[in-house]
Backbone as JSON Lines, residues from 0, in Angstrom:
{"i":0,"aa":"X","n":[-5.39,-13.11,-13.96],"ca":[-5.69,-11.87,-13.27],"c":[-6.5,-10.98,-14.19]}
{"i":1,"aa":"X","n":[-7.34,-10.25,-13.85],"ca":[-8.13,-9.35,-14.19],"c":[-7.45,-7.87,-14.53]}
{"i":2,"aa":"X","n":[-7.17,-7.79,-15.72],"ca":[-6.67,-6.48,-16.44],"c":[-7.32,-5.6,-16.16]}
{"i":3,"aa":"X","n":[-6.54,-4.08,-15.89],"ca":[-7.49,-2.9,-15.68],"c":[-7.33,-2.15,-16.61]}
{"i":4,"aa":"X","n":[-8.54,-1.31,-16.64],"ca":[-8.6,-0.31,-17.83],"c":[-7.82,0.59,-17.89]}
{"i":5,"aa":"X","n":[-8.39,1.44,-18.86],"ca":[-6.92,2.66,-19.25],"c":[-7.39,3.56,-17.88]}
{"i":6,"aa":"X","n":[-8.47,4.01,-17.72],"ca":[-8.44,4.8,-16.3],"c":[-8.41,4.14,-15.28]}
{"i":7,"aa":"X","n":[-8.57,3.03,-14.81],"ca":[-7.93,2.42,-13.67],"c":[-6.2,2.14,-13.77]}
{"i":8,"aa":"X","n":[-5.64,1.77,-14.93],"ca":[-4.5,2.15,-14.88],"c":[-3.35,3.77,-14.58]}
{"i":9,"aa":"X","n":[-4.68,4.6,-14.97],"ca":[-3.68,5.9,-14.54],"c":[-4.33,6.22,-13.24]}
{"i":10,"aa":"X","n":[-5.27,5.81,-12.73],"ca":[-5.6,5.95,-11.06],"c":[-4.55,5.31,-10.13]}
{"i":11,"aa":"X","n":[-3.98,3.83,-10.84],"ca":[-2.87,3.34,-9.81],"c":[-2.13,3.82,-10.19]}
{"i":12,"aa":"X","n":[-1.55,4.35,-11.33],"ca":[-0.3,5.53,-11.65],"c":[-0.21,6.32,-10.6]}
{"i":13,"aa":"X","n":[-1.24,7.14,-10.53],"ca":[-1.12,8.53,-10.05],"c":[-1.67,8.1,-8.66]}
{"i":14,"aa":"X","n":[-1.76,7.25,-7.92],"ca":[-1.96,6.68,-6.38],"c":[-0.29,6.43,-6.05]}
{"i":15,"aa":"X","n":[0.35,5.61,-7.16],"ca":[1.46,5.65,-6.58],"c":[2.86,6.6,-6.52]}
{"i":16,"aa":"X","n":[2.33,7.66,-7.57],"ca":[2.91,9.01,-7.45],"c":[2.68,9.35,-6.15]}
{"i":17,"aa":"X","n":[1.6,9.66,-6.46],"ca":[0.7,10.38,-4.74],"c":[1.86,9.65,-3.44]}
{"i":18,"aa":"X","n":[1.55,8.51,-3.36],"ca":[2.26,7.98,-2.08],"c":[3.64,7.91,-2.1]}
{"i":19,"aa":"X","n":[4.44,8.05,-3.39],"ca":[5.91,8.76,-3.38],"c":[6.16,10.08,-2.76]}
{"i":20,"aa":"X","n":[5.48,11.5,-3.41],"ca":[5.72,12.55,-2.96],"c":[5.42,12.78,-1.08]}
{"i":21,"aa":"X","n":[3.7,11.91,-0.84],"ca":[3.73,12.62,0.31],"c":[4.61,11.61,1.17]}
{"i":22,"aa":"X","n":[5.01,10.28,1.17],"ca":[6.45,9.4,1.93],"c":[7.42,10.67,1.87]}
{"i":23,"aa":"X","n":[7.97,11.25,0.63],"ca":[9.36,11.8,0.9],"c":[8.65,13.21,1.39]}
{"i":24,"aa":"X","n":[7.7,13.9,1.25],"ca":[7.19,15.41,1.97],"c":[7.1,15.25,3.3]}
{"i":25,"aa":"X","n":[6.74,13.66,4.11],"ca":[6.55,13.72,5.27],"c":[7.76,14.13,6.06]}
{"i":26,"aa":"X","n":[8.81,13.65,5.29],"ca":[10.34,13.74,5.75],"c":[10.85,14.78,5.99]}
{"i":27,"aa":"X","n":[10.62,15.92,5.35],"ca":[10.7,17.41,5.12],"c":[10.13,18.06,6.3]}
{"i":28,"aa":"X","n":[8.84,17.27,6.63],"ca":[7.9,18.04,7.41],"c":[6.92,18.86,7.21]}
{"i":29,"aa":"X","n":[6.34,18.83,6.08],"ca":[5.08,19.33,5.47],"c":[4.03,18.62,6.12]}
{"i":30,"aa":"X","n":[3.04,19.61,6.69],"ca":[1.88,18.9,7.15],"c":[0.62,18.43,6.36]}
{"i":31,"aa":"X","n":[0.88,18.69,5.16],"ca":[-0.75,18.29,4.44],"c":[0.28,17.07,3.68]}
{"i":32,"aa":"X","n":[1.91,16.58,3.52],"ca":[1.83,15.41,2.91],"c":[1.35,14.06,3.21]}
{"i":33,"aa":"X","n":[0.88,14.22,4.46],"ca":[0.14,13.26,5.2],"c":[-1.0,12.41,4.28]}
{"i":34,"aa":"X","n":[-1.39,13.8,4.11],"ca":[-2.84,13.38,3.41],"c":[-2.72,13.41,1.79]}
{"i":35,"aa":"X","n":[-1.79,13.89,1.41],"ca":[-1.34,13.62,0.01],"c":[-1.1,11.89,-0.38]}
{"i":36,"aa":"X","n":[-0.4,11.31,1.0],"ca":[0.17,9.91,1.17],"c":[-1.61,9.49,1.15]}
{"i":37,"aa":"X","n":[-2.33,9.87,1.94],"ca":[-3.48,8.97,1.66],"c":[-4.56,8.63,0.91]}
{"i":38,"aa":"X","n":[-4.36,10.06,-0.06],"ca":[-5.07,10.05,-1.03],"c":[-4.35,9.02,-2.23]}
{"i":39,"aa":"X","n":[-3.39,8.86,-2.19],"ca":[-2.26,8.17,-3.07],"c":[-2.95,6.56,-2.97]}
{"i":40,"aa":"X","n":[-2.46,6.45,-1.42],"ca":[-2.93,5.18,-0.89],"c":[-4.26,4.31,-1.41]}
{"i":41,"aa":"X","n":[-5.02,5.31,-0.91],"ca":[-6.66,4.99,-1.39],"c":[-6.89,4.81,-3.21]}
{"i":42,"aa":"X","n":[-6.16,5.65,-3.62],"ca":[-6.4,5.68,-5.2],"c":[-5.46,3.92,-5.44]}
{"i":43,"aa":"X","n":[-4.22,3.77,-4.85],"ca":[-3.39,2.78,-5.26],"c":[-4.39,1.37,-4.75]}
{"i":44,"aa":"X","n":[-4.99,1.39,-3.47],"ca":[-5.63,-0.01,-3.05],"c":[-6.61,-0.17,-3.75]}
{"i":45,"aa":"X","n":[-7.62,0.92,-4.0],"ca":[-8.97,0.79,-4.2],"c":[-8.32,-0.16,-5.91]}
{"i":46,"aa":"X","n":[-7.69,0.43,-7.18],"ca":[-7.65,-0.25,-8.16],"c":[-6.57,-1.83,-8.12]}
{"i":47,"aa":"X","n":[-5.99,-2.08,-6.45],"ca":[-5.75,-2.92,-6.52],"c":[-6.35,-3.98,-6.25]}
{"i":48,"aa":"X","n":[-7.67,-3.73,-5.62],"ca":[-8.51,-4.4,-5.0],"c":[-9.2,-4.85,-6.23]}
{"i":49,"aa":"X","n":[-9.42,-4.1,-7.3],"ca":[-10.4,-4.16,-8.55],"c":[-9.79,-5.2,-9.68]}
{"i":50,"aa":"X","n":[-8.43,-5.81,-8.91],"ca":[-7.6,-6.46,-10.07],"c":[-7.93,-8.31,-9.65]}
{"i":51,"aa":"X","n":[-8.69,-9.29,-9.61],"ca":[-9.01,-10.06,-9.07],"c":[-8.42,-11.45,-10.19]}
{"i":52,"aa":"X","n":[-8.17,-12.42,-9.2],"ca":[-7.92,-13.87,-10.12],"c":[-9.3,-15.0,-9.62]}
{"i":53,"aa":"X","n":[-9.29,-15.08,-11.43],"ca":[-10.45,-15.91,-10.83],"c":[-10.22,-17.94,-11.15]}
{"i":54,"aa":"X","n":[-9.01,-18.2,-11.51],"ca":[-8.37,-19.54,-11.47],"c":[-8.0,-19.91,-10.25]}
{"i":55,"aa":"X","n":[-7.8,-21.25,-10.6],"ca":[-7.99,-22.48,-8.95],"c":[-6.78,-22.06,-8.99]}
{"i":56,"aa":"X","n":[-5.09,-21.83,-9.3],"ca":[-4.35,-21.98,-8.63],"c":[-4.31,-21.65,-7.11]}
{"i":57,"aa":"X","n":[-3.47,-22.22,-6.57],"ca":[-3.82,-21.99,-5.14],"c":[-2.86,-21.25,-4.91]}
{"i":58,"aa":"X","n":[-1.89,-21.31,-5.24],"ca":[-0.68,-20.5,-4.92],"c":[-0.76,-18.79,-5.02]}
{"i":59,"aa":"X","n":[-1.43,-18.6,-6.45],"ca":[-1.64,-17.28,-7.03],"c":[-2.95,-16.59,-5.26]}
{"i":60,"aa":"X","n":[-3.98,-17.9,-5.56],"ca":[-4.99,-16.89,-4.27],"c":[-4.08,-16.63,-3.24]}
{"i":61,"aa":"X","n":[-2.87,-17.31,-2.48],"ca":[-2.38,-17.12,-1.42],"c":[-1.52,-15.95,-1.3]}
{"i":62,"aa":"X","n":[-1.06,-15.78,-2.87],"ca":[-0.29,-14.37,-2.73],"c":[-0.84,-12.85,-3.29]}
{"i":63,"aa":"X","n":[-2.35,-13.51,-3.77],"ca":[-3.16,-12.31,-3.28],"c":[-3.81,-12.03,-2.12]}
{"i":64,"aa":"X","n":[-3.96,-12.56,-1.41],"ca":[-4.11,-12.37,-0.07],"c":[-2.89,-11.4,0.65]}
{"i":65,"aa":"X","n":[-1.74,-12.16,0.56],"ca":[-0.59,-11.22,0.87],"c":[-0.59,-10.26,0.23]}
{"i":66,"aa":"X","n":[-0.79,-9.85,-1.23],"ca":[-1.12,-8.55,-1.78],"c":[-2.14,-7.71,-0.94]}
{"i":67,"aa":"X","n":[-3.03,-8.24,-0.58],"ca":[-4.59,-7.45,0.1],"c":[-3.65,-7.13,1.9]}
{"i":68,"aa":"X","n":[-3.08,-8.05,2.35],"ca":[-2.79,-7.18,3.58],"c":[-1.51,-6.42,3.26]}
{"i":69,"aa":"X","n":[-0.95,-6.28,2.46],"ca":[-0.06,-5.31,2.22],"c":[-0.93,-4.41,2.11]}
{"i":70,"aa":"X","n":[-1.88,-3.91,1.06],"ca":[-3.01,-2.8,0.84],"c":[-3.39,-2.39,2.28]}
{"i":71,"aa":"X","n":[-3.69,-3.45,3.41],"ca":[-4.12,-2.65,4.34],"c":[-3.18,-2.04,5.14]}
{"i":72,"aa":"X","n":[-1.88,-2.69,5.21],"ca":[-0.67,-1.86,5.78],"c":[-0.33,-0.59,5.46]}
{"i":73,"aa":"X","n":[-0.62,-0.04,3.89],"ca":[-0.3,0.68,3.25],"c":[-1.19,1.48,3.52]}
{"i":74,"aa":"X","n":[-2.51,1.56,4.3],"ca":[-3.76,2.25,4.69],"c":[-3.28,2.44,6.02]}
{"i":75,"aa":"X","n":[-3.03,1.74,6.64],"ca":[-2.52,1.82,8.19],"c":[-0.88,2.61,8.27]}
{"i":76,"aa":"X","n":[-0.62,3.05,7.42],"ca":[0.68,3.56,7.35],"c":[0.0,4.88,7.25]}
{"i":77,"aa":"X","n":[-0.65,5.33,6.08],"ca":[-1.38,6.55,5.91],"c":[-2.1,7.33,7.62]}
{"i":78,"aa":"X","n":[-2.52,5.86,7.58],"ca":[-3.16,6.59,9.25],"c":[-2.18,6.81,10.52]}
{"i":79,"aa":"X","n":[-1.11,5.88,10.36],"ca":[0.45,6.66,11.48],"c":[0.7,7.89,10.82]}
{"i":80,"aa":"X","n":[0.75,8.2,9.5],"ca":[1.16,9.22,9.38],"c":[0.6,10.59,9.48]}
{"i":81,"aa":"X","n":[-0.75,10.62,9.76],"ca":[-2.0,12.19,9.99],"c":[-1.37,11.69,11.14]}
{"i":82,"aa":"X","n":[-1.11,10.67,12.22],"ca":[-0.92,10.58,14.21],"c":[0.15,11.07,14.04]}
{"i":83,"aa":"X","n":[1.14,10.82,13.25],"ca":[2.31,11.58,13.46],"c":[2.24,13.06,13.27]}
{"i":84,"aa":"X","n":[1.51,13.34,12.51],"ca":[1.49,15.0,12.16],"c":[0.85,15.69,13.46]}
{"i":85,"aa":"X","n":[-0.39,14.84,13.72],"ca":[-1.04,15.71,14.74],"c":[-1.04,14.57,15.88]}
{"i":86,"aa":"X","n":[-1.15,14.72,16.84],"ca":[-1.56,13.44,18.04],"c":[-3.2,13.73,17.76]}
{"i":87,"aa":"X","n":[-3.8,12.59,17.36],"ca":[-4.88,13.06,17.26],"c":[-5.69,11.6,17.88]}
{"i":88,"aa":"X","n":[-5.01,10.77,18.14],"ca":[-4.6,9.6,19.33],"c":[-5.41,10.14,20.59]}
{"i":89,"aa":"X","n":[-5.24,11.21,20.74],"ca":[-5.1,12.31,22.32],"c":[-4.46,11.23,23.55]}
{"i":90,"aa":"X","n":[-2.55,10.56,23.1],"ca":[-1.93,10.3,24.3],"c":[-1.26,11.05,24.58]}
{"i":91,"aa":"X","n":[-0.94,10.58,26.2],"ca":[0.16,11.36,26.46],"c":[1.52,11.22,25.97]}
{"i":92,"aa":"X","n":[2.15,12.45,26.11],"ca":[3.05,12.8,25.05],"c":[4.57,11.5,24.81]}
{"i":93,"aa":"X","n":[4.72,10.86,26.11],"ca":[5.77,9.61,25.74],"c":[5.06,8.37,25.59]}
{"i":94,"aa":"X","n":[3.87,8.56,25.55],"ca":[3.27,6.77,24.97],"c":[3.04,7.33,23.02]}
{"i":95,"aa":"X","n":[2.86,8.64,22.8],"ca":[3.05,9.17,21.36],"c":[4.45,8.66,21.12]}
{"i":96,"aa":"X","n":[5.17,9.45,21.5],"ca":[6.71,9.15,21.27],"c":[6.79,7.66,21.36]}
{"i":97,"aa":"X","n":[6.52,6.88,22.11],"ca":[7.01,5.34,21.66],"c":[6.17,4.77,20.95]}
{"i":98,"aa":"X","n":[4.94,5.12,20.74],"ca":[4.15,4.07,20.03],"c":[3.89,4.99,18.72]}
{"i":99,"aa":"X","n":[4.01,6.32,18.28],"ca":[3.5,6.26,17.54],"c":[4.43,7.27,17.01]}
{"i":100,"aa":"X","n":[4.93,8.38,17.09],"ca":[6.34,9.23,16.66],"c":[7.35,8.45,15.57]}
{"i":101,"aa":"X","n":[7.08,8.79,14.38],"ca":[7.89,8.0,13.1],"c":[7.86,6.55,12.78]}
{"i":102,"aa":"X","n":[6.53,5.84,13.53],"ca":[6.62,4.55,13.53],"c":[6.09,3.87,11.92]}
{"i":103,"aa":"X","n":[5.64,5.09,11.04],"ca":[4.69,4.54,9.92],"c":[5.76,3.91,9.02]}
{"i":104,"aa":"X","n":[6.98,4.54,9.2],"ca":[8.25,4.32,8.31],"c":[8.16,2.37,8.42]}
{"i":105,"aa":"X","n":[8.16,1.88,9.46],"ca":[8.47,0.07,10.14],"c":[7.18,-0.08,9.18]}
{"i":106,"aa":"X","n":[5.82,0.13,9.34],"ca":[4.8,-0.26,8.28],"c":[4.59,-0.33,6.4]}
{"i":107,"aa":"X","n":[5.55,0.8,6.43],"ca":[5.64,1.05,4.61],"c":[6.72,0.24,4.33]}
{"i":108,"aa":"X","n":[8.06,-0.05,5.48],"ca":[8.44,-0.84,4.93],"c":[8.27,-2.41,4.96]}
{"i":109,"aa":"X","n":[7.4,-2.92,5.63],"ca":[6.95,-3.99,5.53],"c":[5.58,-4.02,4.7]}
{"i":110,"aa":"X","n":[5.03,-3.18,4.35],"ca":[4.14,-3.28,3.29],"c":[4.89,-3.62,1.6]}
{"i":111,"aa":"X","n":[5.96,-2.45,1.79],"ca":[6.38,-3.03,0.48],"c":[7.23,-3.72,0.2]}
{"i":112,"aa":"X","n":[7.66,-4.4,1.34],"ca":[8.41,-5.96,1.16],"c":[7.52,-6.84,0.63]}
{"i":113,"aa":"X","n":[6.1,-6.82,1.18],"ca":[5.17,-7.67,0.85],"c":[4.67,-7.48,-0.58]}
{"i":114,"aa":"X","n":[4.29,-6.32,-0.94],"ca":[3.89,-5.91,-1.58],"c":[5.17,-6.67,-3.33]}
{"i":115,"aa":"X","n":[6.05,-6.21,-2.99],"ca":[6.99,-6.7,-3.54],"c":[7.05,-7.85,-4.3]}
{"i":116,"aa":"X","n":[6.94,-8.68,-3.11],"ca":[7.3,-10.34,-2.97],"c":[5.72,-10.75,-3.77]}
{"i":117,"aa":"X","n":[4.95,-10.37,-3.91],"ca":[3.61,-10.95,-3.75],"c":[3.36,-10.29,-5.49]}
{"i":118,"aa":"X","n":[4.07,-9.44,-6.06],"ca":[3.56,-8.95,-7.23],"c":[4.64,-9.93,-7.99]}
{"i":119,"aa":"X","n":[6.19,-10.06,-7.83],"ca":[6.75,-10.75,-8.43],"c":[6.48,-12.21,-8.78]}
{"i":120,"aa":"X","n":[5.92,-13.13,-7.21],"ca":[5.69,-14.16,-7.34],"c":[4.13,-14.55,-8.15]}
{"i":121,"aa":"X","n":[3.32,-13.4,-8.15],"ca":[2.24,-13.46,-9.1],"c":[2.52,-13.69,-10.66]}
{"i":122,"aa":"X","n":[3.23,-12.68,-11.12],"ca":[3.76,-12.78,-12.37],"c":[4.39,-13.72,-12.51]}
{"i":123,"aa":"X","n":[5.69,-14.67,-11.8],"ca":[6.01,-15.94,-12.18],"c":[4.86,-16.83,-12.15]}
{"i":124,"aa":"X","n":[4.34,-17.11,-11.07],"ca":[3.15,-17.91,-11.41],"c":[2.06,-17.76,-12.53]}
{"i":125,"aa":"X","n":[1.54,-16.84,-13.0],"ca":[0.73,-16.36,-14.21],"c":[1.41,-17.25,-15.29]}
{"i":126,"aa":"X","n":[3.02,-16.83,-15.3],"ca":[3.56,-16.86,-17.01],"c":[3.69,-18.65,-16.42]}
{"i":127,"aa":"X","n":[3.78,-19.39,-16.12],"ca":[3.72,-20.62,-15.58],"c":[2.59,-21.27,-16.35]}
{"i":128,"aa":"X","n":[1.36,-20.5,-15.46],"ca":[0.45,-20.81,-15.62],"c":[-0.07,-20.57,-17.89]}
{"i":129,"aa":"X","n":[0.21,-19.99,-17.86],"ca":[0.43,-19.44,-19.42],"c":[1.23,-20.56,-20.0]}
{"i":130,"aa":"X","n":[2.3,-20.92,-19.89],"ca":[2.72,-21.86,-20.26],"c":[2.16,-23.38,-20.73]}
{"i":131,"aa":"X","n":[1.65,-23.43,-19.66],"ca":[0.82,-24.8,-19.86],"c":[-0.51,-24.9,-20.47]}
{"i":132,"aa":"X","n":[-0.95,-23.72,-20.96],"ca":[-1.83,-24.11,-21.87],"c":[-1.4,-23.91,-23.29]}
């Protein structure tokens, strides 16, 4: 995997600060943590996107892939969460309520299940891969 620098390392620092405070501000009900969450977001994908493997294992590409659609879940969560603040959807008010009223919560947490699963099983595979040479 492709190491990031000292300022790409404090950009995903402070992306994933960012998307801590505005997750728990949304809860509160603050309306600009919305966009606190997406500025977080954007800072956290963009340097995850910048982190690339460039070995044949096959296993490692498959669970960066699962890393990359977690990133986009984690973008698509950002965007339930400005619909949740505002309907900006323009539905009517019970197709909001079922489809889109607190639904970003089901997306973050399946982003970072993935997200999860896909950073751990990277690092076993790496030190594996380390091993054998």
């Amino acid at each position: 995997m492709r190491q990031l620098n000292k300022i790409q390392t404090i950009a995903n620092g402070v992306g994933i600060v960012l998307m801590f405070v505005g997750a728990t501000l949304v809860r509160l009900q603050y309306g600009v943590a919305a966009y606190v969450y997406c500025v977080g977001a954007v800072l956290f994908v963009a340097t995850n996107l910048l982190q690339r493997y460039e070995g044949n294992n096959v296993t490692i590409r498959r669970l960066r892939r699962i890393m990359i659609a977690s990133d986009v879940l984690l973008l698509l969560t950002g965007l339930l969460m400005i619909a949740n603040v505002s309907n900006f959807f323009q539905m009517p008010y019970l197709s909001y309520i079922h489809y889109v009223k607190n639904n970003w919560v089901v997306l973050l947490l399946i982003a970072a299940m993935l997200l999860l699963y896909s950073t751990t099983r990277i690092e076993q595979e790496l030190g594996k891969e380390a091993k054998k040479r």
